[in-house]
TITI-503434 format. One record per residue (C-alpha): x negated, y, z negated; residue in one letter. Coordinates in steps of 0.05 Angstrom, whole numbers, plus 5000, padded with zeros to 4 digits. Layout:
BEGIN
XYZa ...
END
This chain:
BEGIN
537272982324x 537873712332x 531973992366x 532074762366x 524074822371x 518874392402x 516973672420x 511373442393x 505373432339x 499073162314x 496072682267x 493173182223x 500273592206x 499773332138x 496074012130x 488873882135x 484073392178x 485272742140x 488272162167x 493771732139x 493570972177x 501970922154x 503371632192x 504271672260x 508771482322x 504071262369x 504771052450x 503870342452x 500070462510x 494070752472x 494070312406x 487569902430x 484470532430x 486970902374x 489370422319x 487569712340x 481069722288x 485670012228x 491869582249x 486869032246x 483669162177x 491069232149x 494268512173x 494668572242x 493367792278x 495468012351x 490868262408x 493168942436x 494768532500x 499468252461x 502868832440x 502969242506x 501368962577x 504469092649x 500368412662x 503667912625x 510267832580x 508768262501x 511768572452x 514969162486x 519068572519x 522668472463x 523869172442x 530269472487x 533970152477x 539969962455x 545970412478x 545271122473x 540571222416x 538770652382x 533370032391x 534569322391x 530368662396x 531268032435x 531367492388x 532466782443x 531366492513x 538266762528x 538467512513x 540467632446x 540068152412x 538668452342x 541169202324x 543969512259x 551169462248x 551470182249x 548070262325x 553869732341x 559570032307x 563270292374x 563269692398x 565269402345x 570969852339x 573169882405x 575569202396x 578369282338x 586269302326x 590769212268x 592268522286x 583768312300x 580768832250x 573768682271x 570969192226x 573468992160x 573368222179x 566968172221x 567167882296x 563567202301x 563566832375x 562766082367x 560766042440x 559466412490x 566366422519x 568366832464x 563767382473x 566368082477x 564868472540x 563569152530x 564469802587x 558370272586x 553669942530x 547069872563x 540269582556x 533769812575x 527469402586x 521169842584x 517969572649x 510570042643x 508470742610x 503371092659x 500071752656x 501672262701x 498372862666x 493973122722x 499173022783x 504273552735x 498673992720x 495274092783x 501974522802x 502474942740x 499575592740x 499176042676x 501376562705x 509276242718x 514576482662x 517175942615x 522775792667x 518775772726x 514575272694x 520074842668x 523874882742x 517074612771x 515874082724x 522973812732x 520873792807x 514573402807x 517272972755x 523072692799x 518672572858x 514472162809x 520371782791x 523771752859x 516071412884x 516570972820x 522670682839x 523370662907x 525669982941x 526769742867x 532669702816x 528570062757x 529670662730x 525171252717x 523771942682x 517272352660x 516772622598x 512273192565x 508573172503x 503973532462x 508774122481x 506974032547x 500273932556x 500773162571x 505972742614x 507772052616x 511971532668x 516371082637x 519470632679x 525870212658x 530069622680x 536469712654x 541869142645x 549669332645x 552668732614x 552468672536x 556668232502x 558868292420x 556167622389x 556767772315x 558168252265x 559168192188x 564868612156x 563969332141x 563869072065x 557068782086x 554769172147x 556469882112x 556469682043x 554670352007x 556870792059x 556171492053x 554471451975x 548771011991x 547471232060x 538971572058x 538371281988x 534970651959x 535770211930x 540869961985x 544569361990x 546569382061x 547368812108x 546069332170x 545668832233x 549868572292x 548668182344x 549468312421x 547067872487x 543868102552x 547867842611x 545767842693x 547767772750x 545867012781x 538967222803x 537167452740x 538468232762x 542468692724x 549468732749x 556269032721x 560468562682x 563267942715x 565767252688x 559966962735x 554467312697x 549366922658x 544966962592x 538367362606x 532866932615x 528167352568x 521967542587x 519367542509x 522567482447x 521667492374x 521166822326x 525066972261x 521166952206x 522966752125x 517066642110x 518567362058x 515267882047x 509868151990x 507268821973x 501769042010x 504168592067x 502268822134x 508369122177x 509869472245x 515469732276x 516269852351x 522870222372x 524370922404x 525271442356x 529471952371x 525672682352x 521572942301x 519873722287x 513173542251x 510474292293x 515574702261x 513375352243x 513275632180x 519676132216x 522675512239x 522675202161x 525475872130x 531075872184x 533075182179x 533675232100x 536975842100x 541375852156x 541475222207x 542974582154x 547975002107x 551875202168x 551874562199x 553874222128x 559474712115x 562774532178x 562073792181x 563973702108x 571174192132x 571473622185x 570372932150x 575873202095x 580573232145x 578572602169x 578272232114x 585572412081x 588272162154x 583971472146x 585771342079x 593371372089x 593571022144x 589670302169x 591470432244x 587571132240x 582470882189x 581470412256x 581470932306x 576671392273x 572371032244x 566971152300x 567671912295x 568271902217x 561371552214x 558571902273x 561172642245x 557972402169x 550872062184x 547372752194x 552673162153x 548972842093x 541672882130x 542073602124x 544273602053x 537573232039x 532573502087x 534074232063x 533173941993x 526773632012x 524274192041x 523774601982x 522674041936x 515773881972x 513874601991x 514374482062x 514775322081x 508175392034x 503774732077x 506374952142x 504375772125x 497175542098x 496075072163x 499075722202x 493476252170x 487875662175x 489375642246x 488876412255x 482476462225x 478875982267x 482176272327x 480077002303x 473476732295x 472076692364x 473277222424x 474776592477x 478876212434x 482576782417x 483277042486x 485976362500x 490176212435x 490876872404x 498677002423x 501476272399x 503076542324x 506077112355x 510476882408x 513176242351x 514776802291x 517677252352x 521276692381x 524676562313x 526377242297x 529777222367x 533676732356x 536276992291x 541377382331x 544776812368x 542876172323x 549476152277x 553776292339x 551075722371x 552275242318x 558375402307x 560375282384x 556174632383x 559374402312x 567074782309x 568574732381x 564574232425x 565373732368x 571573982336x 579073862358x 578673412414x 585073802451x 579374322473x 573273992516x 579673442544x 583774072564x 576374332597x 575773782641x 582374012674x 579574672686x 576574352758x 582974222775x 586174912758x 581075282810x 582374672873x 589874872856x 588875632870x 587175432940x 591974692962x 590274603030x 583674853032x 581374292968x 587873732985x 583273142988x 578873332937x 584773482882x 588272812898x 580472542883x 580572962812x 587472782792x 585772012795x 579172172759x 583172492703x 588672002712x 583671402698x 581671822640x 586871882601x 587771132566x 580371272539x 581671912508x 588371772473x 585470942451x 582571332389x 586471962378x 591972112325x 594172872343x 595173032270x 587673022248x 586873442312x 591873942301x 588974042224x 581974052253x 583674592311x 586075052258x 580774972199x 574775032252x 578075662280x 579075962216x 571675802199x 570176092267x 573476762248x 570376792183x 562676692188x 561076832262x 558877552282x 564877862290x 561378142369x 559577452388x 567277172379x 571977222432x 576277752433x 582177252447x 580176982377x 581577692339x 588677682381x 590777112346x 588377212276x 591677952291x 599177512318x 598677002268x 596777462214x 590277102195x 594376352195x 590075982248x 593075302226x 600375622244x 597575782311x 594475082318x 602474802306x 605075202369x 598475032414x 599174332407x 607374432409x 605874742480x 599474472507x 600673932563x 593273622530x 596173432462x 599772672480x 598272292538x 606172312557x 604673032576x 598772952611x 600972342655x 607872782662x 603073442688x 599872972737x 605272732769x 606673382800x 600673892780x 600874682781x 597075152778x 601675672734x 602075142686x 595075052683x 593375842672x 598475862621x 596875272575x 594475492507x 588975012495x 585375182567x 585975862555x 582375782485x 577275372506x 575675802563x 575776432527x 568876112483x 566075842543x 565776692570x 560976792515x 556776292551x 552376722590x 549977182540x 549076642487x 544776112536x 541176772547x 538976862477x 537376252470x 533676212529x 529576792517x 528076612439x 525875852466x 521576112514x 517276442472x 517675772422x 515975342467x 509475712504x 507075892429x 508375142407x 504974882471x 498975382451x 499075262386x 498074462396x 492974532436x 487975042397x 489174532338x 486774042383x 480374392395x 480974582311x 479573822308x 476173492356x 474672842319x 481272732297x 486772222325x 493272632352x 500872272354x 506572592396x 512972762364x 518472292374x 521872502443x 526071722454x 520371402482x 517570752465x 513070822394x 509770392343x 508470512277x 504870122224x 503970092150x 505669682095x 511069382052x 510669801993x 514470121916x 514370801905x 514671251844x 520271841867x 519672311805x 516272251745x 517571581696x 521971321752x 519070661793x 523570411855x 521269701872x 520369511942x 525869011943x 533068911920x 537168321920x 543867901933x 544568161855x 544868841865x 550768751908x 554168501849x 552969081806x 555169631850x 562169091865x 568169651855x 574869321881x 577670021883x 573570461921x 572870231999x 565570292007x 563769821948x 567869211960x 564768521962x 567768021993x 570067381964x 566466831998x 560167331980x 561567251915x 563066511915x 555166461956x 551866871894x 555066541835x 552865791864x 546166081887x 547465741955x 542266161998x 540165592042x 532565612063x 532666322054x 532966501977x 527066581940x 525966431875x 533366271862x 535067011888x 537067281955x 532667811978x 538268422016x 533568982034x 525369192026x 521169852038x 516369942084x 511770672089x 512370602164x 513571272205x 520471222227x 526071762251x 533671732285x 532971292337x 528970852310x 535270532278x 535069682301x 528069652305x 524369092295x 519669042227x 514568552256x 508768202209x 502168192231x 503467522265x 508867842316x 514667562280x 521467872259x 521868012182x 527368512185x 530569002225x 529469882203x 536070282185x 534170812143x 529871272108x 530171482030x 532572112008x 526172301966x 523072442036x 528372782084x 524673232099x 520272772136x 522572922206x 517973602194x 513873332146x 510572702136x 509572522058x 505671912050x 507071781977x 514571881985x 516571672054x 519370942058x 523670532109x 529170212083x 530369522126x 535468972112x 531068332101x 532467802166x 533367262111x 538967642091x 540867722158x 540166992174x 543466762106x 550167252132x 550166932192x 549166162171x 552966142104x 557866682112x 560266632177x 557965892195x 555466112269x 551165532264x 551265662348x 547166342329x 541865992277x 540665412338x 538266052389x 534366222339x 525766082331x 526566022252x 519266032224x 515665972159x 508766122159x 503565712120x 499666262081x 492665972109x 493766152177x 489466742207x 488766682283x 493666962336x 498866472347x 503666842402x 503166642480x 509466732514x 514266652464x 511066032454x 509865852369x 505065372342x 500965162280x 506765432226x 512164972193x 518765102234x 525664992206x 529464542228x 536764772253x 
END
């Protein structure tokens, strides 16, 4: 998620002092104290206890970051894992090959011998939360610059985390919120084995695909399946053939017991970052100038991409990853900017903005104290006017454009031991087998072709709609040589570059030099962007800087605004929960969208000829004989169901847990009505989209036929009488279990 502005924000952003119960990404840590009452009036059966503890196995157990930037949820006694199919799609990928095309067949291990080890996917157990507000603040002065104060908080943070963890294996990091007037501990135990289990085709995992992707209905069977291993004593440990299953700590019965509208439903994951404190400047920028340029230049990319993919299943293969990567928030920003202007975002944000200033002008202290935060947010904006295209465009057109770039940077460490041999010999024989083990990795998933047409569209783009004074001067050389044909000069850099095939680059190695180093075409571009560096991170810096200390201002006056009122952070990838209901919605006038689809709908949207809307035949065969298993209902099979809960990036995997603590689906979405929702919650429009876990089980049991998976599995169905809290230890009683 793109986070130009601030952190965090408060309960009351929906423009005035009410409070909506389905808004809100709230620390687990506080939920007795905060929510417990309205969680309890809504459906909630658990005891905050069991929810969050240090003291004994909970929730927060079961709930893991999964990867990079997704969640997950342990579903057994032995590690496994939930997550959408999208937050395992590397993976997935990665193991893919013409001959075993995982993705468009589906990967299912009938045992544990035949699951799929995978380098540098990671899990991470949240181990405690714990407030460390006053140790950061009692060395921050006010009257320390921006930096200053950012340099010192970095430093008491990791002495925190260093105390945390000391003579342990855990992980830890402090985080701000409320813009920095509150910090928080989270410590993390984090496992290094995780194994591919399961995975339904892409015809079922990304049925829809871009076309459906942010809209409902949906018909997508968004899961996969991953286990925890460890070491012997139950430690995390690298892979190794004598690993075992985790022993989990907690984990989450399986429900099909259904769901109903009005039903009670939670989700605990980590979402990613929200903007809900973005100024009224921030709004105007991002719909006039941040999302269009960001748009413009993925939509350049995936064209490229695509034309490649669809000629060719070996590169459909390879980029399939970056393809869905490159598109996921390509179409975000289509739909948040349309949001944005559809629900008036500028107008609520300006109102709350002037509310704000006339309480603070109503008082000489508060507006000694708070006076300057309008200024310094509308003057931080305005600053970063001047530099915020630029640095798109380098984020967007060159950090994520041609690959040949960044790979031909990481030789540039190389190219300055090489000016001086004998002074840096052991280090450069140390860099050249770094780069040597490097080069397998980035060639597995590269076809130079795509590269070569992307290095020349993104540096014609580049040319075109960047300040001319903020482009490299190399960049006007070669529009001047090539006569404006930056795809001609994209043929002879990759004809000359030693970075464009990994025959030149092992060849190079062999017997490095510096000459041909300073002389390859690719380094030398790269490098000539990376000059502009300096005065660009200044800009930025400076325009942030004032952002950030109005923001942090800003948050807290409205604090004081409303003193009775219950405040949420903004997403930052910490551990959240969020709770609501299952629940329709009406997106425009005369139009209803219910809160489920079904098995059905799949059918209807069946187009043989375009790739995203294929069903597959044994799918088919399952519909037309209605053979659901336990988990139909009503002769139908339910695919995916809404929820209002308060969800963002991040968040994708999570669990949807009932009232009771038990798995009814798993969140991948949100509907494109509401994307404007990372900066503005709307309570009648915004809506989870979550594939149902009786869909999920029915894929897995008569689809695939990993009866192995359904065994692991606590498969419940909950009488409708029972009230009282039935969770201890992953321990389930009093409800009617199915029998595997």
């Amino acid at each position: 998620m793109r986070k130009l502005f601030g952190l965090l924000v408060l309960i009351t952003i929906g423009f005035g002092p009410a409070v909506k119960a389905d808004e809100g990404m709230w620390l687990p840590l506080f939920v007795e104290r905060l929510n417990y009452v309205d969680m309890e009036k809504m459906g909630l059966h658990l005891t905050p206890d069991e929810i969050y503890s240090i003291n004994h196995s909970s929730l927060k157990d079961a709930v893991i970051i999964f990867g990079g930037g997704c969640t997950g949820e342990i579903v057994s006694p032995e590690g496994l894992i939930f997550t959408n199919h999208h937050c395992g799609y590397s993976a997935i990928q990665s193991h893919s090959t013409i001959e075993h095309d995982y993705l468009t067949d589906g990967f299912w291990a009938m045992s544990k011998k035949e699951e799929l080890p995978n380098e540098g996917l990671k899990a991470k157990f949240l181990v405690r939360i714990e407030d460390v507000t006053d140790k950061v603040l009692a060395e921050i002065t006010d009257d320390m610059t921006e930096k200053e104060r950012s340099a010192k908080v970095s430093e008491i943070g990791k002495k925190i985390s260093d105390e945390a963890t000391k003579d342990t294996h855990y992980d830890a990091y402090v985080r701000g919120f409320f813009g920095g007037n509150e910090y928080y501990l989270f410590v993390y135990e984090v496992f290094k084995d995780i194994r591919l289990v399961g995975a339904p085709p892409s015809s079922i995992g990304k049925f829809g695909a871009d076309t459906d992707n942010w809209m409902w209905p949906r018909h997508t069977g968004d899961f996969s399946i991953f286990r925890v291993y460890t070491a012997p004593d139950g430690k995390p440990a690298e892979y190794s053939e004598e690993n075992i299953p985790l022993k989990s700590k907690y984990y989450l019965p399986v429900s099909i017991g259904g769901v109903k509208k009005g039903d009670f439903a939670m989700i605990m994951g980590y979402p990613g970052g929200t903007e809900r404190y973005l100024s009224s400047w921030g709004v105007q920028l991002d719909i006039e100038e941040s999302n269009p340029t960001i748009v413009s230049i993925r939509d350049k990319k995936l064209k490229i991409m695509r034309e490649y993919m669809d000629a060719d299943d070996a590169v459909r293969i390879k980029y399939a990853t970056k393809y869905a990567h490159t598109s996921n928030y390509w179409k975000y920003y289509i739909g948040q900017t349309k949001g944005l202007k559809r629900l008036k975002v500028y107008d609520k944000k300006r109102k709350q903005e002037q509310e704000f200033a006339a309480w603070v002008n109503a008082d000489p202290d508060r507006k000694a104290k708070y006076g300057k935060a309008l200024e310094l947010m509308e003057e931080g904006v305005n600053d970063l006017k001047k530099c915020n295209k630029t640095s798109i465009y380098l984020n967007e057109a060159i950090g994520r454009g041609s690959e040949i770039l960044m790979y031909a940077h990481r030789f540039d460490k190389l190219k300055e031991m090489l000016k001086d041999k004998k002074k840096n010999a052991e280090a450069i024989d140390q860099q050249i087998s770094a780069l040597k083990a490097g080069i397998d990795k980035h060639f597995k998933d590269y076809y130079q072709p795509i590269d070569q047409q992307l290095l020349g569209a993104t540096l014609d783009m580049y040319y075109n709609n960047v300040p001319r004074e903020q482009q490299p001067k190399m960049l006007e050389e070669i529009h001047h040589q090539y006569k404006g044909d930056f795809y001609a000069y994209a043929d002879e850099v990759f004809d000359e570059s030693i970075f464009s095939s990994p025959e030149k680059v092992n060849a190079f190695l062999k017997k490095p030099k510096l000459k041909t180093l300073e002389k390859d075409p690719a380094l030398n571009l790269v490098n000539a962007f990376f000059e502009s560096l300096p005065e660009l991170r200044t800009c930025l810096t400076n325009a942030n800087s004032k952002i950030t200390k109005g923001e942090r201002l800003y948050i807290a006056g409205l604090r004081e605004m409303y003193p009775d009122k219950k405040f949420y952070p903004d997403a930052n990838f910490t551990m959240r929960l969020t709770y609501g209901q299952v629940l329709d919605y009406y997106p425009a006038d005369a139009v209803h969208y219910d809160y489920v689809t079904t098995l059905k709908g799949v059918m209807e949207k069946e187009d043989p000829s375009n790739w995203e809307f294929v069903v597959p035949e044994k799918l088919k065969q399952l519909y037309e004989n209605k053979d659901f298993g336990p988990y139909g209902e009503d002769g139908k099979m339910i695919v995916c169901f809404l929820t209002n809960n308060d969800i963002t990036g991040g968040n994708s995997g999570s669990p949807v847990i009932n009232g009771y603590g038990e798995l009814i689906g798993l969140a991948f979405d949100g509907n494109w009505e509401a994307m404007s929702g990372d900066i503005a919650f709307e309570p009648e429009l915004q809506r989870t989209i979550c594939v149902d876990a009786r869909y999920v089980l029915f894929i897995i049991d008569k689809y695939a036929g990993a009866k192995n998976i359904i065994d692991e599995l606590t498969i419940v169905k909950r009488h409708p009488e029972v009230k009282e809290n039935l969770q201890e230890s992953s321990k389930i009683e009093e409800q009617e279990m199915i029998e595997n």
